[in-house]
N, C-alpha and C positions, 0 to 999 in steps of 0.2 A: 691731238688726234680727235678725229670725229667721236664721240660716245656712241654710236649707230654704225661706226661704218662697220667693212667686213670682219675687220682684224681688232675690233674687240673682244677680248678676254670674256670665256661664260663666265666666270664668276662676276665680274661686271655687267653683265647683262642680267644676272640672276638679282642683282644688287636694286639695279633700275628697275627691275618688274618689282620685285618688294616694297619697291619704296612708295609705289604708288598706292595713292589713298581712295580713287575708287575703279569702277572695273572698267569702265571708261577711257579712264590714263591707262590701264593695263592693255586696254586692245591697243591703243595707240602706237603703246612701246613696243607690242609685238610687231603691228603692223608695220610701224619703221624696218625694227630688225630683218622682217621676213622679205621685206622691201631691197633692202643690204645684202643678205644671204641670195638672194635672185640673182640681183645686177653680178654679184662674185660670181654663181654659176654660168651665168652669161660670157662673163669676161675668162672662164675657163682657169679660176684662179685655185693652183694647186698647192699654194705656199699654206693657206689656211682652210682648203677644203674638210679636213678631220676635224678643225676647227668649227665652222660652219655645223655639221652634222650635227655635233654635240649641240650647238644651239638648239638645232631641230629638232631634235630628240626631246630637248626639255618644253620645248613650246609647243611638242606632240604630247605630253604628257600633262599638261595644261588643257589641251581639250581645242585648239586651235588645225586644222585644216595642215597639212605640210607634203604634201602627195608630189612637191614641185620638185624634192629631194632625194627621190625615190633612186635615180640612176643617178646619183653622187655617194650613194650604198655602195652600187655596181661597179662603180669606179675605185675605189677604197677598197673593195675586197680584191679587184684586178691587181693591186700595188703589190709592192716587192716584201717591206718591210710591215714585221709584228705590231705595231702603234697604227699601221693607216688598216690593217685587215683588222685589229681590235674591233678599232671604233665604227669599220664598216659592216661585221659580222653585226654588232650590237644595233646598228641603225638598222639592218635588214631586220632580226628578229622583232624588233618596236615596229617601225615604220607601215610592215607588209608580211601580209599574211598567206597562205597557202593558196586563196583565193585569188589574187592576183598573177595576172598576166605575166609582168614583168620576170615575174620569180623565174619562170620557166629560162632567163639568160644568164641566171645565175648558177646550173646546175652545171656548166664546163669548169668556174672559176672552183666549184665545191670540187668537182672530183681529180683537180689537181692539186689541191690544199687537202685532201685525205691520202693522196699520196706523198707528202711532203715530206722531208729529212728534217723537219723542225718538228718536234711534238708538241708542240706550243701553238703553231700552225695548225696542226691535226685535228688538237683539239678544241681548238674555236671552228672548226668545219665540222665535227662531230655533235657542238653542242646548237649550234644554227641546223644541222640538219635536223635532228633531235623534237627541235622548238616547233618549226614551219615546214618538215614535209610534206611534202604532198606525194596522190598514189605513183606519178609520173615518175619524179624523182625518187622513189622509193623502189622504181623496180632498175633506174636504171643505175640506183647509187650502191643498192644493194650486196653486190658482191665485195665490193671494198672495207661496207661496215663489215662482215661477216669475217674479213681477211684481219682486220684490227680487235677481231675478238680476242686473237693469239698474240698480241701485242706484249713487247718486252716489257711495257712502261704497265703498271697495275694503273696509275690513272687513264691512261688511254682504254685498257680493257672495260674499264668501270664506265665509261661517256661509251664507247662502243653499245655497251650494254644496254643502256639506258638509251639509245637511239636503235637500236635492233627491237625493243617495243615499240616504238614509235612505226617503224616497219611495217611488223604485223598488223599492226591496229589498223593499216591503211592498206596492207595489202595481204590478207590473208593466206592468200594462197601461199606466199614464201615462208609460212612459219617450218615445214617439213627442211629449208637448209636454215635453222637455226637451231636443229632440235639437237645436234652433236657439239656443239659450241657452246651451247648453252649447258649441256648437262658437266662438261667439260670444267664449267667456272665454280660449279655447287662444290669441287675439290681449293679450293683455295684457300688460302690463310689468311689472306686478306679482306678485313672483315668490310672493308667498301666495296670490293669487287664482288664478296661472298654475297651480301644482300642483295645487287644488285642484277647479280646471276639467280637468284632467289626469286626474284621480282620477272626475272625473263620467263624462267621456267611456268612461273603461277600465268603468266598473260599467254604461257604459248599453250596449256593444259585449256584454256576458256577458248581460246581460236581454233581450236586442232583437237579430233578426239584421236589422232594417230601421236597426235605428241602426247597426250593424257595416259595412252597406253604405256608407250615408250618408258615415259618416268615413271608409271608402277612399278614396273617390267626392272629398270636398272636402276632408279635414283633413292628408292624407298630407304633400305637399310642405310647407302650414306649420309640423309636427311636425318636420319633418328640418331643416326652416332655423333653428327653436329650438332645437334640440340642437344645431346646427351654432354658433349665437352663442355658447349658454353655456360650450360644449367649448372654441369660441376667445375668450374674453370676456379682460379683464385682471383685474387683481388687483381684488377688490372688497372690502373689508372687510365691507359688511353681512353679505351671502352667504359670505365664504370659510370652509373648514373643511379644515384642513393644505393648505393649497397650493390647495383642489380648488375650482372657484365652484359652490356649493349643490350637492352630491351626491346632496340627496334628491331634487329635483329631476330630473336626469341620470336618476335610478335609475326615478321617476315615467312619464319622455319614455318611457325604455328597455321596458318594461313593455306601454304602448300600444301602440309599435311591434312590439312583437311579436305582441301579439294583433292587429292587422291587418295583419301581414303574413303570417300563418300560413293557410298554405291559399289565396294568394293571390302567384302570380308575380308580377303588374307591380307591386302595392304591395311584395314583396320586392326586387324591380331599384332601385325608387325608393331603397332606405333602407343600400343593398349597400356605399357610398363613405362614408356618417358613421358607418356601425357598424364599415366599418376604421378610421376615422381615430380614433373613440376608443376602438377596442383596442391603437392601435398607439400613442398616443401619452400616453394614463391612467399614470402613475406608480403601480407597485404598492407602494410601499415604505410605505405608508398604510393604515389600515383603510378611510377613504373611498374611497381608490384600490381598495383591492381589490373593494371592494361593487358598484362600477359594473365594471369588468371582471366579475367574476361576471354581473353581468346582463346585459351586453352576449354574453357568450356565451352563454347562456341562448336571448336572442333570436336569435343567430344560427344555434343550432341548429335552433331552433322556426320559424323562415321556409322559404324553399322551399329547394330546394336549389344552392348556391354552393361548389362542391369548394375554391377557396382561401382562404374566410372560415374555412371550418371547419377546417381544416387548423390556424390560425392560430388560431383559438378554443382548439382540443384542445394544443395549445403554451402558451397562456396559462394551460392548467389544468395542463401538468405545469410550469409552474414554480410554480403553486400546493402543489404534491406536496415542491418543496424548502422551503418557506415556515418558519422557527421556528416560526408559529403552530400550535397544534393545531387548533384550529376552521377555517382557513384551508386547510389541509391535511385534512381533515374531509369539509370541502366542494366539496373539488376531487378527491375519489374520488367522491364521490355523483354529480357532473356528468359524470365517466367512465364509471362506470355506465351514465350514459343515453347519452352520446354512442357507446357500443363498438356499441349497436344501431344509430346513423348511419354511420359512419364506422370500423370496426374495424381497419382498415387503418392508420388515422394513432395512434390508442389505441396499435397494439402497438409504436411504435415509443420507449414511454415504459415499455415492461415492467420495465428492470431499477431505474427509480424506482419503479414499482410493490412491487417484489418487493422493495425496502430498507421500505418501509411496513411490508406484513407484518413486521419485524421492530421495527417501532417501541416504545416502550413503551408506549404507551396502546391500552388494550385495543380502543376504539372505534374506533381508527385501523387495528389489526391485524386486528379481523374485516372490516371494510369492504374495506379491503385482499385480504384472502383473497378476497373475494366478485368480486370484480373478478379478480382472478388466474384464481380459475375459469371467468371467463366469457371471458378469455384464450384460453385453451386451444387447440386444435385439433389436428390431426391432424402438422400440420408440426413443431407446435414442445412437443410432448407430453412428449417426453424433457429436454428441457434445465431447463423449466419445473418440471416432477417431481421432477426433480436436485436443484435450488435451495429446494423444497417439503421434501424431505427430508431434506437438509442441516439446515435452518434446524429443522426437526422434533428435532434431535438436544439441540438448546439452547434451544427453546421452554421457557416457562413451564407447568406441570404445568395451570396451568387451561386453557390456548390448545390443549392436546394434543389433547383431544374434538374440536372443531372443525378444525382443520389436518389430522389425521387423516381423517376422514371426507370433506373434499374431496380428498383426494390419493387413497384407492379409490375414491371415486365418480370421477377424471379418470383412472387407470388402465384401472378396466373399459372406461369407456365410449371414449378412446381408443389400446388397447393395438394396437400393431403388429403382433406377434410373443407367440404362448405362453410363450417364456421370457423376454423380458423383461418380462410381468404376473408370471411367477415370481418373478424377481428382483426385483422392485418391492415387489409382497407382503411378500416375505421379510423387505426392508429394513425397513417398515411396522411390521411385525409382533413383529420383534427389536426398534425402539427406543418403540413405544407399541402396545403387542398388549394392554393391559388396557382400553385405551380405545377398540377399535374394538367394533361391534355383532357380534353371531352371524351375522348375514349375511353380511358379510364373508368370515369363514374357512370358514361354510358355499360360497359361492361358487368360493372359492381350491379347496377340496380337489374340486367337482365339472370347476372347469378342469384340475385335476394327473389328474382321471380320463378326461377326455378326450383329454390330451395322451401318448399312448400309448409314443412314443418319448423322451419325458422324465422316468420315474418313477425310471432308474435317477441321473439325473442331483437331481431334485427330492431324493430322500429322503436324499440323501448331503447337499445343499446344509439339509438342517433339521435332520439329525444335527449337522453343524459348528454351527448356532448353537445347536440343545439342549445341547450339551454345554458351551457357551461360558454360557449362562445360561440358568434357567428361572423367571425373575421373571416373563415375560408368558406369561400363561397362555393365549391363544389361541393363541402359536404351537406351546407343549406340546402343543395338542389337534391342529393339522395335524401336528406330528412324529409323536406316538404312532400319529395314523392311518395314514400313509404307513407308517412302519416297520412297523407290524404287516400292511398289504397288499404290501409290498414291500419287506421284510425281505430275502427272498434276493436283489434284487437288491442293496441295501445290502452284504452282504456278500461278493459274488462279483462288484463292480463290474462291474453289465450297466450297457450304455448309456453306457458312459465318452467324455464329451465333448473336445475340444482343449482348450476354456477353462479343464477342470477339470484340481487339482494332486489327484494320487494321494493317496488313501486309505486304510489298511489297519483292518477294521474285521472282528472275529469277530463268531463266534454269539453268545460269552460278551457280549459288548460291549453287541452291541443286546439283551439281555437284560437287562443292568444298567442299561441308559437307562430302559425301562420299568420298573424296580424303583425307580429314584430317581422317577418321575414316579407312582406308587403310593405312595412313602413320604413325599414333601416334604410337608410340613405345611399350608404357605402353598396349595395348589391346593385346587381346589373339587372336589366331586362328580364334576360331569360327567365332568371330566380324568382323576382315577382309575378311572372304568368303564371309560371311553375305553381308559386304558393297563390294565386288567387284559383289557378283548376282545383288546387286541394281541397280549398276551401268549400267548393261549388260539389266538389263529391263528398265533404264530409257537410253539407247539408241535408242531404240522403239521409248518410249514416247517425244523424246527429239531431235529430228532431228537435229534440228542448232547444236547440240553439240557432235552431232555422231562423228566425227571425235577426238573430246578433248576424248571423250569415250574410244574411240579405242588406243590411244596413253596410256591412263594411263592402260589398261588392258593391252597393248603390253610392259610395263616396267617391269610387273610382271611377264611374261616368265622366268627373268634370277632371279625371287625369290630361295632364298636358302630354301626356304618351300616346299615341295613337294605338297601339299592342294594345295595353293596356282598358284604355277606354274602350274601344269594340270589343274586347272579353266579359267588360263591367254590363256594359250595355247587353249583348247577345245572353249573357248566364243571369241577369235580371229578370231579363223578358222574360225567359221558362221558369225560374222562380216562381214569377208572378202570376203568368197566363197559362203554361203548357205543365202544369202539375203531372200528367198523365204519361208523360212521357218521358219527365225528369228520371226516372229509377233506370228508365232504361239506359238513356244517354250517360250516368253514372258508374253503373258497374264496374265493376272489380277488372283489372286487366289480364288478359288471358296470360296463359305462361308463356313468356317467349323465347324465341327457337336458338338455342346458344349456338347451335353448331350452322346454323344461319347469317346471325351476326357476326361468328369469328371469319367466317366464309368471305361476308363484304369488307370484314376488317384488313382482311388479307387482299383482298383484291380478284378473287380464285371465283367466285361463286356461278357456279355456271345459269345460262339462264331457266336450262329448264331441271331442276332437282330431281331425282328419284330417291327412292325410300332407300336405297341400297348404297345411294352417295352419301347420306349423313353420316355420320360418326358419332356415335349417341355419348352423352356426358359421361366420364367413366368415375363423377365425384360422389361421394354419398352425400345421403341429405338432402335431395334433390328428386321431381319427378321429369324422366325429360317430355320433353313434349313429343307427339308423334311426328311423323311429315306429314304435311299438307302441302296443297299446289300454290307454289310462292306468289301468284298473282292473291288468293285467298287472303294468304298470311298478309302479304303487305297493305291490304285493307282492311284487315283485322275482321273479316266475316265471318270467323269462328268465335263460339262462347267457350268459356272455361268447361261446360260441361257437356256441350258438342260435341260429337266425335268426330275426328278430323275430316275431311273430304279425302277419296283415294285422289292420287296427282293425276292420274291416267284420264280422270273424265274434265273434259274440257269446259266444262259450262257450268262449273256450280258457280262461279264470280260472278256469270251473266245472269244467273238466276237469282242473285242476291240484287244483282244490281235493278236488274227488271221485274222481278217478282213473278218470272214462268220458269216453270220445272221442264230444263234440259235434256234429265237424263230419254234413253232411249225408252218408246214406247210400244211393244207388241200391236200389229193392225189388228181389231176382232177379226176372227175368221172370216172369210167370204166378203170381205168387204178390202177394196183397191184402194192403198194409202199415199195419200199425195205425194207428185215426189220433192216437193219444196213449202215449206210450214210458213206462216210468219215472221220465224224465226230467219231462215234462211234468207227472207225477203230485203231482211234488216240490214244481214249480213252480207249477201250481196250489192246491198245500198252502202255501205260503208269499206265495201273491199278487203272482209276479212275470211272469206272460205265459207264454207258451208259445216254444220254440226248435223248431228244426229236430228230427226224429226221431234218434237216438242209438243206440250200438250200444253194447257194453263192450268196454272195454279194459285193458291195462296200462301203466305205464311200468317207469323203472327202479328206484324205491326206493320199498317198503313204509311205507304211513303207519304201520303196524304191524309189526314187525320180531318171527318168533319167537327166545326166545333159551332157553335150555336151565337159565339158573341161578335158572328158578325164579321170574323177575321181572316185574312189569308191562309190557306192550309199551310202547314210549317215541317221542314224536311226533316228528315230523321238524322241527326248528327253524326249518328254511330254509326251509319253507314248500314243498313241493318235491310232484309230483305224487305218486299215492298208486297200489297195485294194489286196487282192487278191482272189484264190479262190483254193479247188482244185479238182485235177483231179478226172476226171471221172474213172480212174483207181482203183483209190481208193474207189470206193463208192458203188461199184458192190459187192452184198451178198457173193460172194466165197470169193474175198478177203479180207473180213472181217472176216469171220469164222475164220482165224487162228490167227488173232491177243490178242487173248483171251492174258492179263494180262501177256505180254511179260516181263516187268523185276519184276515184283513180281513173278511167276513161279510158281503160285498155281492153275490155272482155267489149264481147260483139252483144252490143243489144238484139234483141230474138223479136221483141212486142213490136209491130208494124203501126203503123200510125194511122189513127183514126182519121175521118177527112174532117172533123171540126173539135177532136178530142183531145187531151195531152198527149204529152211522147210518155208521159210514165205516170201510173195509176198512183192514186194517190193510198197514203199508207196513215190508218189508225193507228199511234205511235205508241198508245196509251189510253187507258179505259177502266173509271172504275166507278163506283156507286157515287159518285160526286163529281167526276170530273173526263171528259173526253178530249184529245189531245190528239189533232188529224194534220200530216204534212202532204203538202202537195208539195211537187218537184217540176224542175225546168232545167234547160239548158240553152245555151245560146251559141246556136250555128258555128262555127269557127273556132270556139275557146269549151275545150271537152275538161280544161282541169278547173272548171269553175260550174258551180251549183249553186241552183235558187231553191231555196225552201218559204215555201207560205203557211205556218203555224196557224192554225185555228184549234181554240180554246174554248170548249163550250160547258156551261156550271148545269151538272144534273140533281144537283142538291135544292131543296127550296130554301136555302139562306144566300143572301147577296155577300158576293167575296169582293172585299175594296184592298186599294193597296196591292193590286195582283203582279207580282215579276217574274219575269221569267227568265234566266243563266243558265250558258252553256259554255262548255271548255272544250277544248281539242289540242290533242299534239302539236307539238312545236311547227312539225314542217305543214300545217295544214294553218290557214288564214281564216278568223272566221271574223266576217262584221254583221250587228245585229242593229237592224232600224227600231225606233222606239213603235212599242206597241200603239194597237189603234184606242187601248182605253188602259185605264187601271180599274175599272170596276167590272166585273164580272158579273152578268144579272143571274137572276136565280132560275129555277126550271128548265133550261132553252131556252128563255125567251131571246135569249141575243147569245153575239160570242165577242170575242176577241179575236183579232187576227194581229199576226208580226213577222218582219219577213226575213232571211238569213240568209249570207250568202258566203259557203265555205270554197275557197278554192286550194287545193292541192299544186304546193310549190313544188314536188318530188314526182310529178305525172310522171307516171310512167317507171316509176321506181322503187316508191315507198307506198304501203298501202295502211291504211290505218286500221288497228287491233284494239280490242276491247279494254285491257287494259288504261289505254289512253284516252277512256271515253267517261264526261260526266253530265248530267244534265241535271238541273234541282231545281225549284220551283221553290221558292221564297217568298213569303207571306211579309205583309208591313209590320209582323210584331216582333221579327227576327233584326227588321232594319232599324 
């Protein structure tokens, strides 16, 4: 005989597919067969079609294509005899799914095979329908499953059963005629049928809230007396499984009872005495024992509320927490978890089980762990918890660091008592995994050590001691360097000397070498060494004797192959060297900054315009908070430590910092008619940002322009620091204001008519001061309104020639600016000449976006900066 043909034997085919040594010979061999298995269905060959099938089935299970077989199912279950409906029930349920077409020819052959005198028949139609219902056949097969619920045969009731789920789940509406059949089977003695009817009732309670009543209503008390027989039964052999009678069972009962007693007091009362008696008396020494206890508290958490069940639930899970098992132990953190939202009170009193988990070796046990720890927490027991966190931080495994870290700052912040003990916390942190914490972190730590105003002398000594002990974690280098470089001198003239601390003796030289070692180490990043070369440059200030060591170690970084790096060397030399005068300023101490600010952005919440009444002031001791100020202020840092804030409400102290004229409103003398648009306005309507209150000029105390006599470009104030100038009266006269209307947004109606040989817009004194006058004339071109010409002239009212003259300007994103090279870099002295350079900004957002002050810089830059 052929080895291929129809009428070979599966096990001989199974023989041939095995034998093949690679997957190659394997399609071959299928392809043959499946080739043989055709031509048979072709030929209509009935001798071996069950035969056939089975092939199909296993070379569907293979992973092979077989859809050609599909109505040789059809056929086989049409037959007379139990061997050909077998094999055709089981090719249907493989073969073809609910989604297919076909099925829908198969629902005459099912509902005369559920009505069959063979239960044998019955029940390979009960267990195919079961498998591959679909909603069609579900309503039309429906009444017959429901007619074999009452079946003499307990295995037909039990497949009945288990296919009346299958029902529901597809067609919900019929669960209302199963809900008396069903309650009907929870009376049984048979413990296959009983679970099964178990399992009906549970899916018909989740489909149906009239079936959920229903078995409140009538099933409750016979549920508690079944779980009460089986809990107390004796030994049974058929059922027993270690010691336990049918677990699955228990686990089934347990289940029900929960879902109806949930949300429901008197079905909770009813079931209050068998859910202790079998928590109290389940043997956990068992995996079956433990699976019903797990359930049993489950449901007890999930019933109403019973303060001594749960109590005794949350006990039977920490002795889960001692278990050898991992999984056991697994799952009795996940059940803490949820119970710490019930009951947090009985949870804590399993903390230091808890707190041995985290230490466990399996990683899955250790994060769970952790997550439960944090959800520990609170305000009472914050420190001891911490302690224990941090301790154990010290001998964690290098992967476990990420995570253990990041909840021990996030349980700091949020519940620190005291400013120095978030210091010391940090600190600890920081010293034994500071490469695993995020930027936020030690961005957070250095804004708390800024607020805590009577702690910087204590803080910067406590980061010296661990800088000097190590500098493998690099976040804590970056809080050291910064402290020492704003509070260097206290560092060294021990201000703020606390009781707790042991004496220190620590020179200028010292903190100068800290930052030389955190400039030279290898191992640190970027950031860290800009970080320690700014400190350096501010503890030049502070640090006189050693200005000079200062300046030599900043002058070695000029020839940095770092670019960062090298333009800090370079730019913090030059003022060294040349700008002595305005070193102290650019140095200064940093203002305190605004906690309830940065938690604001941290969160994502921050809205953009603040009010005094929105902050949330610090509620930590040891700390001064800072006031509100108006956040465009703050974010340019235009306030001093000893400023008193700007109210938020006046719009223009930024622009007066920025320009160096006084905003605020000013009273007209009596009898005299006040323009109704300043210079100011002129601006603002040149740049499309509204109009402010009327303005006067004024000065502060530091020169955005500083003259200096050796000959060099005037050099801009770093710190961002208010400016003397003012401007012209040219500017500030009502005509030439009118036409400035919303110059590169291009939307307000120009007013200024046009001269017959003059500009379309007056030109505007931008800037004027004992040295320097700064005039833009404007243009525009016919047809294109989001594009603007500015022609810069620059004229030197000082009698020193300024060489090396630049001139830079920024602008928002959605605005384009290109700038033509100036007509000279030297700048002659007196008037006698100028400069001129032309600009040309065009607004991408015409008509949509208008540009604001905030988004505006202009600086002038001398060759001693470059």
């Amino acid at each position: 005989m052929n080895p291929f043909s129809s009428g070979t034997r599966l096990r001989d085919m199974i023989r041939a597919i095995r034998a093949c040594k690679t997957a190659a010979e394997e399609r071959a061999v299928v392809r043959k067969e499946c080739a043989a298995i055709r031509a048979a269905i072709n030929e209509n060959d009935q001798d071996y079609r069950h035969r056939n099938l089975a092939k199909l089935m296993f070379i569907h299970m293979l992973g092979y294509p077989t859809h050609f077989g599909q109505m040789e199912c059809l056929k086989l279950i049409a037959s007379t005899g139990f061997p050909e409906k077998r094999i055709g029930y089981l090719g249907l349920m493989l073969l073809l799914d609910e989604r297919q077409e076909v099925l829908m020819l198969v629902t005459n052959s099912l509902k005369q095979d559920l009505n069959h005198s063979n239960q044998y028949i019955v029940g390979l139609a009960l267990c195919a329908l079961g498998n591959i219902s679909s909603a069609e056949m579900a309503r039309d097969l429906a009444p017959d499953v429901e007619r074999l619920l009452q079946f003499r045969d307990p295995n037909i009731r039990k497949k009945a059963a288990l296919c009346s789920i299958r029902i529901i789940k597809k067609v919900p509406d019929l669960a209302e005629n199963f809900m008396h059949p069903a309650s009907s089977l929870l009376k049984e003695k048979h413990h296959g049928v009983l679970i099964t009817g178990v399992q009906l009732c549970t899916d018909l309670c989740k489909v149906s809230s009239e079936a959920l009543e229903y078995f409140r209503e009538n099933c409750i008390e016979g549920l508690v007396k079944t779980l009460r027989d089986i809990a107390n039964s004796p030994y049974s052999p058929e059922y027993d499984i270690a010691g336990i009678t049918d677990p699955f069972l228990h686990i089934r009962l347990l289940k029900l009872l929960r879902i109806l007693g949930q949300g429901d007091a008197g079905a909770s009362d009813c079931m209050t005495d068998i859910l202790a008696q079998v928590a109290s008396r389940t043997e956990s020494n068992k995996n079956a024992g433990n699976a019903i206890l797990y359930e049993c508290v489950e449901t007890i958490m999930s019933i109403e509320d019973n303060g001594g069940l749960r109590v005794l639930a949350i006990n039977i899970l920490g002795r889960f927490l001692s278990n050898r098992d991992n999984n056991i132990r697994y799952v009795g953190l996940n059940m803490l978890m949820k119970a710490i939202m019930v009951d947090a009170k009985a949870v804590q009193r399993h903390r230091a089980t808890i707190l041995e988990c985290v230490k466990d070796s399996d990683a899955s046990i250790q994060k769970r762990a952790l997550e439960l720890v944090y959800l520990l927490v609170n305000e009472s027991n914050v420190k001891p918890l911490t302690k224990e966190l941090i301790e154990y931080l010290e001998v964690s495994n290098q992967e476990f660091k990420g995570d253990i870290t990041a909840k021990i700052c996030s349980l700091v912040e949020k519940f620190s008592p005291a400013k120095i003990w978030y210091i010391d916390q940090m600190l600890k942190v920081l010293s034994e995994a500071g490469n695993f914490v995020k930027d936020e972190v030690w961005h957070a730590l250095i804004i708390v050590i800024s607020n805590a105003s009577d702690l910087h002398g204590y803080t910067v000594r406590a980061l010296y001691r661990v800088f000097q002990a190590s500098t493998e974690q690099e976040s804590l280098v970056r809080v050291a360097v910064w402290c020492v470089g704003e509070y260097g001198d206290m560092l060294v003239n021990n201000v703020g000397m606390l009781d707790i601390e042991e004496p220190i003796t620590v020179t200028e030289s010292d903190a100068v070498d800290a930052m030389e070692v955190a400039i030279k180490c290898q191992r640190l990043g970027l950031t860290t060494k800009a970080m320690a070369l700014i400190a350096l440059f501010k503890l030049s200030s502070r640090f006189p004797s050693c200005s000079e060591r200062i300046k030599d170690i900043i002058v070695q970084n000029k020839r940095s192959l770092v670019l960062e790096l090298q333009q800090r060397s370079i730019e913090f030399s030059c003022i060294l060297q040349k700008h002595h005068n305005i070193r102290s300023a650019l140095v200064e101490r940093m203002p305190i900054l605004d906690e309830a600010t940065f938690t604001g952005r941290k969160a994502g919440s921050l809205p953009t315009a603040v009010s005094a009444s929105s902050i949330i002031p610090c509620n930590l001791p040891n700390g001064i908070a800072k006031p509100a100020a108006a956040p465009i202020g703050d974010l340019l840092d235009l306030s001093s430590d000893d400023a008193p804030p700007a109210p938020v409400s006046s719009g223009g102290d930024f622009l007066q910092d920025l320009l160096g004229v006084d905003l605020s409103p000013a009273s007209a003398p009596s009898g005299t008619s006040q323009s109704p648009k300043t210079g100011t306005d002129v601006l603002l309507d040149l740049l499309s940002i509204g109009t402010l209150p009327p303005v006067q000029s004024s000065s502060s105390a530091i020169d955005i322009l500083s003259s200096s006599h050796d000959n060099k470009a005037p050099v801009a104030n770093l710190n961002g620091l208010a400016s003397h100038s003012s401007l012209s009266a040219n500017a500030t006269s009502p005509a030439s204001s009118a036409g400035m209307m919303d110059l590169l947004n291009g939307t307000g109606a120009i007013t200024q008519k046009h001269e017959e040989n003059g500009p379309a817009y007056p030109s505007l004194v931008a800037y004027e001061s004992s040295t320097l006058r700064m005039t833009f004339n404007f243009s525009k071109q016919p047809g294109n309104p989001q594009t603007t010409f500015i022609q810069a002239t620059f004229t030197n009212l000082s009698p020193n020639v300024y060489n090396g003259f630049l001139f830079q300007a920024a602008v928002p994103k959605f605005l384009q600016l290109h700038l033509d090279p100036a007509s000279s870099n030297t700048l002659p002295a007196s008037g006698n000449g100028s400069i001129t350079q032309c600009l040309k900004v065009t607004n991408t957002q015409h008509g949509k976006l208008t540009l604001t002050w905030d988004g505006i810089y202009v600086g002038f830059l001398g060759l001693g900066l470059l």
